[in-house]
C-alpha positions as CSV (number, residue, x, y, z in Angstrom):
1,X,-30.4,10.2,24.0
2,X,-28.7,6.7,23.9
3,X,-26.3,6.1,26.2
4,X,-23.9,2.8,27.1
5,X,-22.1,1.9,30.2
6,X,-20.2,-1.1,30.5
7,X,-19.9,-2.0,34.6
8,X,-16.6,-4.0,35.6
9,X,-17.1,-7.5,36.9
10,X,-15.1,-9.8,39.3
11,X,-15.1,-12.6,41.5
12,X,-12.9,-12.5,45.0
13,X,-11.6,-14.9,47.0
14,X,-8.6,-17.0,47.9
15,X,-6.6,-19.3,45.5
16,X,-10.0,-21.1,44.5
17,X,-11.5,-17.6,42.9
18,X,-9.7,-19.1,39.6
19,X,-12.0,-21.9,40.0
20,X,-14.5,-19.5,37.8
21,X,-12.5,-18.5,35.1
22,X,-14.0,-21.4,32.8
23,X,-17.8,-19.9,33.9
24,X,-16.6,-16.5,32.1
25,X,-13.7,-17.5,29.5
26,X,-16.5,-19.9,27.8
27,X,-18.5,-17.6,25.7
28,X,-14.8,-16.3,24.2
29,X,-13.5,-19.5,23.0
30,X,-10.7,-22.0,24.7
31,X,-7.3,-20.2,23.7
32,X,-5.7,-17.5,25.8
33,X,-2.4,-15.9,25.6
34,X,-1.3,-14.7,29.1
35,X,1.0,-11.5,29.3
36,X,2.2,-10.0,32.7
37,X,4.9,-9.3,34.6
38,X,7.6,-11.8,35.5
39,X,7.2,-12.2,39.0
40,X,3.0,-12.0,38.6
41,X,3.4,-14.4,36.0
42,X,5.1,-17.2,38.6
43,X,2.9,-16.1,41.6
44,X,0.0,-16.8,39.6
45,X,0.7,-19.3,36.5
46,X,1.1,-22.2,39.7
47,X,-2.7,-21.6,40.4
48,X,-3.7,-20.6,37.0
49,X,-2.6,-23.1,35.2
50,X,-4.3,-26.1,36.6
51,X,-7.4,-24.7,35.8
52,X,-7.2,-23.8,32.5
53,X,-5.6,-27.9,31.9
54,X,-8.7,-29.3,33.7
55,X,-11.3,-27.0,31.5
56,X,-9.4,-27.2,28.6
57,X,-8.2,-24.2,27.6
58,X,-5.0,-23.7,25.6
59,X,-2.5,-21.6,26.2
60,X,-0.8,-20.5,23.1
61,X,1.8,-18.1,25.0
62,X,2.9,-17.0,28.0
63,X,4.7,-13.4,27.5
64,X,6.5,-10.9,29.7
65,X,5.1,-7.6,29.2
66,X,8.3,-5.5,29.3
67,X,8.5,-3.7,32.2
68,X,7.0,-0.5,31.0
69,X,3.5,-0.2,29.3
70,X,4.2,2.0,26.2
71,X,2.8,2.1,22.7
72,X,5.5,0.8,21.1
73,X,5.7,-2.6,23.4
74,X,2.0,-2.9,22.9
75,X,2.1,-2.8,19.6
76,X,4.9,-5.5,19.3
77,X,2.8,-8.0,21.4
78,X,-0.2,-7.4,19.2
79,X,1.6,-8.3,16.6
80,X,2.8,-11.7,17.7
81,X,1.0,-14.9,16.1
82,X,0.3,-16.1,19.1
83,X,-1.4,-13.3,20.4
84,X,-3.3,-12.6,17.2
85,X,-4.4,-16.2,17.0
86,X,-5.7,-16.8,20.9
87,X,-9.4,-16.6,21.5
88,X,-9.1,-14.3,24.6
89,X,-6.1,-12.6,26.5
90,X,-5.6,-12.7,30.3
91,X,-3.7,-9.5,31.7
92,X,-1.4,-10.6,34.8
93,X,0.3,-7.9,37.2
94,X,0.0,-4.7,38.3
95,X,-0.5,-1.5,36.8
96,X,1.8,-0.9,33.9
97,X,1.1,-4.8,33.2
98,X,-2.5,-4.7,33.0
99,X,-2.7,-1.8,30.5
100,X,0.2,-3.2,28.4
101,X,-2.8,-5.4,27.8
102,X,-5.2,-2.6,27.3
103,X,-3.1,-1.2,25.0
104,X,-3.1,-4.7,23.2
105,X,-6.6,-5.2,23.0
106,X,-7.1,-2.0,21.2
107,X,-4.6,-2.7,18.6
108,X,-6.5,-6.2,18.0
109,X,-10.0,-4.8,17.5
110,X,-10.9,-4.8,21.0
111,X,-9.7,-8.5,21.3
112,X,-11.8,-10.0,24.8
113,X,-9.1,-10.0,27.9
114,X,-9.5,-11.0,31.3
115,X,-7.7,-9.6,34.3
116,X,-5.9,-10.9,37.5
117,X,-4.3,-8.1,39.6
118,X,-0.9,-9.5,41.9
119,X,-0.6,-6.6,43.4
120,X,-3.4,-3.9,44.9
121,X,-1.7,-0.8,43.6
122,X,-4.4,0.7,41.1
123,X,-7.5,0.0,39.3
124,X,-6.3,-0.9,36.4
125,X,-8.0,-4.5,36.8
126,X,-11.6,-3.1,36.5
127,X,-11.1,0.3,34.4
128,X,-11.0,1.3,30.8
129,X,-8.1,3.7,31.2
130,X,-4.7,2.6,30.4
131,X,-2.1,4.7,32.0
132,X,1.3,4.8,29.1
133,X,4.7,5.9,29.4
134,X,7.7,6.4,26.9
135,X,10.5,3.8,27.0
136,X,12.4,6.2,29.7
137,X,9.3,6.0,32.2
138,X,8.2,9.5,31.3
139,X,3.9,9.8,31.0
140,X,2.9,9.9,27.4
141,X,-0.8,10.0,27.5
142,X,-4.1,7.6,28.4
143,X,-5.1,5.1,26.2
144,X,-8.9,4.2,26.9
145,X,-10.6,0.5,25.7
146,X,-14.2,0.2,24.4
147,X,-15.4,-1.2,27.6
148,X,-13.8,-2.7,30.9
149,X,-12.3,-6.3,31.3
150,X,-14.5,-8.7,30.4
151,X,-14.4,-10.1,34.0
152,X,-11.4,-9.9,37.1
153,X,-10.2,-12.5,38.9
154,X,-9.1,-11.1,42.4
155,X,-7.4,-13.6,44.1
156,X,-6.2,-12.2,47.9
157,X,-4.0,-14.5,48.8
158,X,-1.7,-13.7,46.3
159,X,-2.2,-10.1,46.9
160,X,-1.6,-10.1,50.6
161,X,2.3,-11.8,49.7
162,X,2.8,-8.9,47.5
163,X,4.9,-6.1,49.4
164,X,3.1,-4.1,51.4
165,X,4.3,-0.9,50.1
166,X,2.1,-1.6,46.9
167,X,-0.8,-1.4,48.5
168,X,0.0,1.9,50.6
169,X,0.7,3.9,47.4
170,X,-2.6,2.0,46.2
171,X,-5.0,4.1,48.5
172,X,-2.8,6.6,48.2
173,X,-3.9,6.7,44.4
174,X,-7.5,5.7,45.3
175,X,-8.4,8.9,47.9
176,X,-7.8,11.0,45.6
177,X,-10.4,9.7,43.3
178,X,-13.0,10.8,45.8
179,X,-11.9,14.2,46.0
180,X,-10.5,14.9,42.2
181,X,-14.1,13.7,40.9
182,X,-15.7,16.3,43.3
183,X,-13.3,19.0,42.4
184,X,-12.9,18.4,38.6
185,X,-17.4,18.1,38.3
186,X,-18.4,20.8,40.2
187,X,-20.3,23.7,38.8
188,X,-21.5,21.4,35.8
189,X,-24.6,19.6,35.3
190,X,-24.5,16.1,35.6
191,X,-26.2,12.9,33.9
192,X,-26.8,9.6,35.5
193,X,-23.7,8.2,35.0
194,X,-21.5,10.8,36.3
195,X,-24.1,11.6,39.7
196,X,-23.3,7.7,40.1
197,X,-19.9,7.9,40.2
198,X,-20.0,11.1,42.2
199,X,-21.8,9.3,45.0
200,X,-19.6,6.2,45.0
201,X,-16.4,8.5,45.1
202,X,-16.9,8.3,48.6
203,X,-16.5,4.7,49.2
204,X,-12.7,5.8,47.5
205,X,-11.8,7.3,51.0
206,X,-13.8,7.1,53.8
207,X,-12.9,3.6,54.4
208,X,-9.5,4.0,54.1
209,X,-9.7,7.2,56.5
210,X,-11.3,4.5,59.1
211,X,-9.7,1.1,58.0
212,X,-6.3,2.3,55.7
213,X,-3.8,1.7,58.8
214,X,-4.6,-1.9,59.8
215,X,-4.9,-2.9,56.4
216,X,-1.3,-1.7,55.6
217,X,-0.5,-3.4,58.7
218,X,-2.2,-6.7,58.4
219,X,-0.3,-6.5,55.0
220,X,3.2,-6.1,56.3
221,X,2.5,-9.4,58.3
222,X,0.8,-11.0,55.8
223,X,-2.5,-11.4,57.5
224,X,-4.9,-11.9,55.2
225,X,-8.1,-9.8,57.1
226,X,-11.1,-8.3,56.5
227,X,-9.5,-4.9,56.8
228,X,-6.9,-6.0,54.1
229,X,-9.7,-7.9,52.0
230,X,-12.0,-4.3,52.3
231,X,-8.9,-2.3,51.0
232,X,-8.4,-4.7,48.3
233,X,-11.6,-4.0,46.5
234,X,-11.5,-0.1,47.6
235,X,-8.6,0.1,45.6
236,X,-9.0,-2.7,42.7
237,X,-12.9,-2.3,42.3
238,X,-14.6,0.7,43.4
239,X,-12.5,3.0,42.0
240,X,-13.0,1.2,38.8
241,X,-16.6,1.8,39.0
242,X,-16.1,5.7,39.8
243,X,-13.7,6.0,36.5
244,X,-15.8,3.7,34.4
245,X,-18.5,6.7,35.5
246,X,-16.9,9.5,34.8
247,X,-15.7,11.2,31.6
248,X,-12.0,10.4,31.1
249,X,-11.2,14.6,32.4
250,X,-12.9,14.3,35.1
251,X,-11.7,11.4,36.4
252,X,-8.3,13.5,37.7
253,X,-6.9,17.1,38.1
254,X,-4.3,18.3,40.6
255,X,-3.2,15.4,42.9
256,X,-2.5,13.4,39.2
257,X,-1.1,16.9,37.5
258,X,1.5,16.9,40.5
259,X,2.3,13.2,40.8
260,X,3.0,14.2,37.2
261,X,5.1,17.0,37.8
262,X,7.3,15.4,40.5
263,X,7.9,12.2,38.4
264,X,9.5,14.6,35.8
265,X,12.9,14.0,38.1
266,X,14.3,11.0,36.9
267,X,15.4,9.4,40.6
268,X,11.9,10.1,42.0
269,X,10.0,8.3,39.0
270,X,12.4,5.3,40.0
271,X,12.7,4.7,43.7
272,X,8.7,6.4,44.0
273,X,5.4,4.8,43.6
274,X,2.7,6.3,41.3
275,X,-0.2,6.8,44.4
276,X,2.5,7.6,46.7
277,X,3.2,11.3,44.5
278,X,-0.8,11.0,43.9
279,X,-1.2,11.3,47.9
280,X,1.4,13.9,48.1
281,X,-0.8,15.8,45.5
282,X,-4.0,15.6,46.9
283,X,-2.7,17.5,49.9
284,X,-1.5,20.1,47.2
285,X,-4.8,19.8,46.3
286,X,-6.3,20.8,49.6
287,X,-4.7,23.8,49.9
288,X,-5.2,25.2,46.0
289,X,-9.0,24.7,46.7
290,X,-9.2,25.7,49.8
291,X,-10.0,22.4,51.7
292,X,-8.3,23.2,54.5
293,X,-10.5,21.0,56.9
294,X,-9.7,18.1,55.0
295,X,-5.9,18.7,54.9
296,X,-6.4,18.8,58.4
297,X,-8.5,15.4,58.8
298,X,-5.9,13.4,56.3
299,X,-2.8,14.6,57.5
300,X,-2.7,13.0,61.1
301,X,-3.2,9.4,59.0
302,X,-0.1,10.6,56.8
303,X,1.7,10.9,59.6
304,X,1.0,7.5,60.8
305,X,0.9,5.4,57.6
306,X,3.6,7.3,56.0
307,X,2.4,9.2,53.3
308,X,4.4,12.0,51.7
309,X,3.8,15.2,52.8
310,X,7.3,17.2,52.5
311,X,8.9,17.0,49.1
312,X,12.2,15.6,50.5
313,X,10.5,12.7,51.0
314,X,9.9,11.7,47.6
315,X,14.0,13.0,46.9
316,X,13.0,17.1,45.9
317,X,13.3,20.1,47.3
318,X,11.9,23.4,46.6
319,X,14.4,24.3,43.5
320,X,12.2,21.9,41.5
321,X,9.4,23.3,42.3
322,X,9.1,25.3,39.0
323,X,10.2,22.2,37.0
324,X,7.0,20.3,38.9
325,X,4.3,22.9,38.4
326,X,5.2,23.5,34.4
327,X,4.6,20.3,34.3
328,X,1.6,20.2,36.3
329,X,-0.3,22.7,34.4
330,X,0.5,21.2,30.5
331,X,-1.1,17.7,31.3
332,X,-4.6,16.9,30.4
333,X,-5.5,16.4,33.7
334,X,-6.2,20.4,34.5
335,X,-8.3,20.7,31.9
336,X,-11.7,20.5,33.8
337,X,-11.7,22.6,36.1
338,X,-13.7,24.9,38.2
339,X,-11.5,27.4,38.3
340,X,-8.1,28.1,36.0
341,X,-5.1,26.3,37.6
342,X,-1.8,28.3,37.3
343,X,1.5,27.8,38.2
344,X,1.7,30.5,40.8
345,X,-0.8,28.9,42.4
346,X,0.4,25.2,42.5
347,X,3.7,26.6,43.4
348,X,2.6,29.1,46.3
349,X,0.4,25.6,47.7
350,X,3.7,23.2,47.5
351,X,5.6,25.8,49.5
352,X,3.2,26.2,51.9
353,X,2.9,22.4,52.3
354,X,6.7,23.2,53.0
355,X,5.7,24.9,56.3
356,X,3.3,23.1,57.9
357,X,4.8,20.9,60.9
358,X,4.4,17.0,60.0
């Protein structure tokens, strides 16, 4: 049986990691349209831009993505000129930013695009998956590319200015790649790829469990450390390698199917973070599967970084719990499974949650 994987790439550093983009932008060409968010876009541009003037490389737009990475936006970039015409994209932002891009690239015939995260929220740098929402911020579906970024550009010292609340809901997000891959694969036979991934799922938590707290710390102060730097690529790469592994299902199940769920209230979607619901789910996770050791090992570092673990916290309370689990169990993300996931059972788990002193 034939079989391709495309691993992600990156180089990491300070300001001078954009020193390389030349070494890897040269085989595409020497036009680029950039697309990002605003604030990326003048975080980064400053150190990007030199760069690109020294090695020659046009830059036939500079474009804000929108705000919210849907379909329709993607298309409309795709079909600007300026984007049709450049050689190569670059993808500048966080999240909903970067797979604007994605979403871009697949409209253009997988069109080459390069990646450099602002903010260490997701993996959306280094994976194929593009998260996409409808113009109102509700999740529409996952969009996947033929292969990851051709290469991304990490640059830290940007990334430890960024508030530090992006990334505490970025581990957030990342633990529970560890234990949604475990869940969602087991009881099925496994191939190279996926045993891979398994295996590196762990690198998604354990350092966090061990290094999380300073990080988030360092990060409030700005401290650019080796805690900080080690959560950076936790977050940004190696949980771009574990999805890259994994089929697209098993790459999430409960803790995403409940992040889903609670984002279906309007207020919670706005003032909350996408890995800060994903943590909250992963504890709902716990307790549907019976990890009750590991609810137990996790929650004292909830406590002290300030994860959610009591649906008031993320502006519910228990009368949406029906609205969250209906949710919860239509989404793709319950599809692999071990087991059947119900709504009785999601719901009984969230209102035990509920009870346990935090």
């Amino acid at each position: 049986m034939r079989n391709t994987h495309c691993l992600p790439s990156y180089s990491f550093g300070g300001h001078d990691v954009f020193d390389a983009i030349p070494q890897f932008t040269k085989l595409y060409g020497h036009t680029v349209a950039i697309i990002g968010g605003e604030t990326a876009l003048s975080k980064a541009m400053p150190h990007i831009q030199p760069v690109l003037d020294k090695a020659g490389i046009n830059v036939l737009d500079v474009i804000p993505f929108g705000g919210e990475c849907t379909f329709a936006r993607g298309k409309e970039i795709a079909a600007m000129d300026s984007v049709k015409d450049a050689d190569f994209l670059f993808a500048v932002g966080g999240g909903k930013a970067i797979d604007t891009v994605k979403v871009v690239a697949v409209e253009l015939d997988d069109k080459p695009f390069f990646t450099i995260p602002t903010i260490a929220s997701t993996c959306a740098a280094t994976s194929e998956a593009a998260a996409v929402y409808t113009a109102d911020h509700n999740f529409d579906g996952i969009a996947f590319v033929n292969h990851p970024p051709v290469h991304c550009f990490i640059d830290a010292d940007i990334l430890v200015e960024a508030p530090s609340r992006y990334l505490w809901a970025g581990m957030g997000d990342t633990i529970a790649k560890h234990y949604e891959t475990l869940m969602s694969a087991r009881n099925r036979e496994q191939v190279y790829n996926t045993q891979l991934g398994l295996v590196l799922s762990s690198m998604c938590s354990e350092p966090i469990l061990e290094h999380g707290l300073q990080a988030y710390k360092d990060n409030e102060h700005k401290h650019r450390s080796e805690a900080f730097d080690l959560m950076v690529m936790t977050v940004i790469f190696t949980t771009g390698i574990v999805s890259g592994c994994m089929p697209g299902d098993y790459n999430s199940i409960i803790a995403h199917a409940i992040c889903y769920g609670c984002a279906t209230n309007e207020e919670t979607e706005k003032h909350h973070l996408h890995g800060e619901m994903v943590a909250y789910g992963l504890l709902i996770l716990f307790i549907v599967d019976k990890q009750l050791d590991e609810l137990n090992r996790w929650l004292p570092i909830y406590r002290e970084i300030g994860w959610p673990t009591k649906l008031s916290q993320m502006g519910l309370d228990e009368s949406y719990i029906p609205q969250i689990v209906e949710k919860a169990v239509s989404v793709r993300d319950v599809v692999v499974s071990p087991y059947e996931i119900t709504t009785d059972m999601l719901a009984e788990a969230i209102r035990y949650m509920e009870t346990i002193e935090c």
